[in-house]
C-alpha atoms as a printed R data frame, in Angstrom:
   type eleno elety resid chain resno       x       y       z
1  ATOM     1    CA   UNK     A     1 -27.187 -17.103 -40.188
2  ATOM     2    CA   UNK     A     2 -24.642 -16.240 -42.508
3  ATOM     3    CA   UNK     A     3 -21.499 -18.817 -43.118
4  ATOM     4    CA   UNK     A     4 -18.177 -17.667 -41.668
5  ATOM     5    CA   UNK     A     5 -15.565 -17.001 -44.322
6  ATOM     6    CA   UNK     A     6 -12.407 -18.615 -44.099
7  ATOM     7    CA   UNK     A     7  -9.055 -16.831 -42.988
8  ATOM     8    CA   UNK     A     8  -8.366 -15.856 -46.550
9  ATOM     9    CA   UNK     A     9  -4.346 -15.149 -44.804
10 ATOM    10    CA   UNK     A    10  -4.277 -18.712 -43.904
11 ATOM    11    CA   UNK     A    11  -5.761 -20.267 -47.083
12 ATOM    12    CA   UNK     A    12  -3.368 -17.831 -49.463
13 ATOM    13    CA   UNK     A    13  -1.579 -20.118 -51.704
14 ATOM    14    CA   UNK     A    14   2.281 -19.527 -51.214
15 ATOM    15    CA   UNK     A    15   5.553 -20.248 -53.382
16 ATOM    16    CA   UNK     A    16   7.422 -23.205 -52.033
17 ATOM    17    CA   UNK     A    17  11.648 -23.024 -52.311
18 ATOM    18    CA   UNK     A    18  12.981 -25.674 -54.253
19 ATOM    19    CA   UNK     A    19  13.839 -27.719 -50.809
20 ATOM    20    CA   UNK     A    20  10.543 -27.428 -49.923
21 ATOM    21    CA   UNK     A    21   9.025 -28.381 -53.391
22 ATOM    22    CA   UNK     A    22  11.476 -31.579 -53.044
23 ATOM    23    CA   UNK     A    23   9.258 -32.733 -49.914
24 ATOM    24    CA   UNK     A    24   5.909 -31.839 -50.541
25 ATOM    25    CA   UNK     A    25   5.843 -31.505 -54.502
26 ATOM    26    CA   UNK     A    26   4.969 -28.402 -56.882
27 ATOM    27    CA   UNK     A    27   3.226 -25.236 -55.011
28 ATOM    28    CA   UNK     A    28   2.062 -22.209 -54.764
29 ATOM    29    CA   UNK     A    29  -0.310 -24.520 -51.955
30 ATOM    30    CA   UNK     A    30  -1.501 -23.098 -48.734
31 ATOM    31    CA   UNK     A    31   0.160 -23.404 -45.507
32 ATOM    32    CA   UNK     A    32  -2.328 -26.403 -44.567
33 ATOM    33    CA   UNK     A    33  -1.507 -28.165 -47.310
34 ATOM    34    CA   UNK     A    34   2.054 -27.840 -46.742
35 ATOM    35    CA   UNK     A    35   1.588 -29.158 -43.292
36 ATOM    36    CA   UNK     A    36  -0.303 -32.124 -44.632
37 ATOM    37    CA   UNK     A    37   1.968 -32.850 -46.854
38 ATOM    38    CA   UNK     A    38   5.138 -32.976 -44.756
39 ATOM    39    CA   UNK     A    39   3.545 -35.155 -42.506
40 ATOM    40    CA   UNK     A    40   2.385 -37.798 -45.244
41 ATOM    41    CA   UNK     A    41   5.919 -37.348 -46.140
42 ATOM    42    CA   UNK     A    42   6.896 -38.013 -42.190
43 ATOM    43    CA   UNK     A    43   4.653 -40.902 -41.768
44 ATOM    44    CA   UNK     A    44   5.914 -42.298 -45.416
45 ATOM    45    CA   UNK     A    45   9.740 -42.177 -44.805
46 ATOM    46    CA   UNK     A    46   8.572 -43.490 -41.230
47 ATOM    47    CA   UNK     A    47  10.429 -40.318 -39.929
48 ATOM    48    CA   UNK     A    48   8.942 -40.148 -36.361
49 ATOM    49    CA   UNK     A    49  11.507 -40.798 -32.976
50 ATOM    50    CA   UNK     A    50   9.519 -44.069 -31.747
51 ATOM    51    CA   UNK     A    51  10.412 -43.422 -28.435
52 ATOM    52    CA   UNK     A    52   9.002 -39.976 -28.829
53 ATOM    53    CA   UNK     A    53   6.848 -39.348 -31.484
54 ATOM    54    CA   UNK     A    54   7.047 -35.837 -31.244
55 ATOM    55    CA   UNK     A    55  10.841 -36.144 -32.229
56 ATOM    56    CA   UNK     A    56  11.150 -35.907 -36.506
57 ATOM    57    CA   UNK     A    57  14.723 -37.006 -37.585
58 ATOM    58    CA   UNK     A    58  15.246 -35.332 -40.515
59 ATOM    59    CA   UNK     A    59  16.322 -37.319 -43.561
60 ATOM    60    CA   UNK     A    60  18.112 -35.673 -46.201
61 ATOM    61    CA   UNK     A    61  15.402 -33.631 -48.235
62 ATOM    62    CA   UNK     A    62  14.054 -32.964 -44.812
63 ATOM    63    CA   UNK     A    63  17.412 -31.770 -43.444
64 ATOM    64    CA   UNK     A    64  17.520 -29.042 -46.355
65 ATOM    65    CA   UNK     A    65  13.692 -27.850 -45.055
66 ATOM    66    CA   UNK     A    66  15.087 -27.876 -41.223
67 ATOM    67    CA   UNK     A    67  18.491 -26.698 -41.667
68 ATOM    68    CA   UNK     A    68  20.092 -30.074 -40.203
69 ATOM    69    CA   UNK     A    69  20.164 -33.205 -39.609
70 ATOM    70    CA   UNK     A    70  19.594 -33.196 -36.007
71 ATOM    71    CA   UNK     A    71  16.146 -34.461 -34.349
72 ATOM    72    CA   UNK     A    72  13.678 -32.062 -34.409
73 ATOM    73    CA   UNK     A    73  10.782 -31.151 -32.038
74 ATOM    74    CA   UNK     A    74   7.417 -31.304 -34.674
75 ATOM    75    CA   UNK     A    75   6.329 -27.707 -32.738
76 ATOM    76    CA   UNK     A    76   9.693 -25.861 -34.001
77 ATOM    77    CA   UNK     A    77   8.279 -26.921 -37.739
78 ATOM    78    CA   UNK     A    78   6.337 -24.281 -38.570
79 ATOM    79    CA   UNK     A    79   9.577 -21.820 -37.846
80 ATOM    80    CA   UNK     A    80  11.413 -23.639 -40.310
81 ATOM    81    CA   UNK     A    81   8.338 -24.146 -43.061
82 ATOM    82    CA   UNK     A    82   8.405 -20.122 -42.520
83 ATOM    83    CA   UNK     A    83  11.771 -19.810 -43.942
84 ATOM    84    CA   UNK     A    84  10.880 -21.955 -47.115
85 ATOM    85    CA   UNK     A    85   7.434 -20.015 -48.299
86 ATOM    86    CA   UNK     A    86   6.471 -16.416 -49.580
């Protein structure tokens, strides 16, 4: 049985914006890597809402990723990650 490839469109290695670059360090990386990455960065800066974990409060290299400074829900992420890759 053959192996399955992997989605080469998910694996492509993208350029990271300068904002992005600032929280998860020097690209082109793919998109999973990216998302790795700003959690370790999450987890680091202990980032999370610890009454809901879900909740990121941006700090302020985060904030320039997001777009503000106000609590953000970790599934509207990717929608802002979008903005900050080609």
């Amino acid at each position: 049985m053959a192996k399955k490839a992997a989605n080469s469109a998910f694996m492509r290695k993208l350029k990271l914006s300068p904002e992005l670059q600032a929280v998860c360090g020097k690209g082109p990386m793919p998109r999973t890597e990216i998302t790795k990455k700003i959690w370790v960065y999450i987890k680091k800066h202990d980032l999370q809402d610890p009454d809901n974990m879900r909740n990121i409060k941006p700090d302020d290299a985060l904030a320039k990723v997001f777009g503000s400074k106000r609590t953000i829900s970790m599934f509207k992420m990717p929608g802002h990650i979008n903005k900050h890759v080609e």
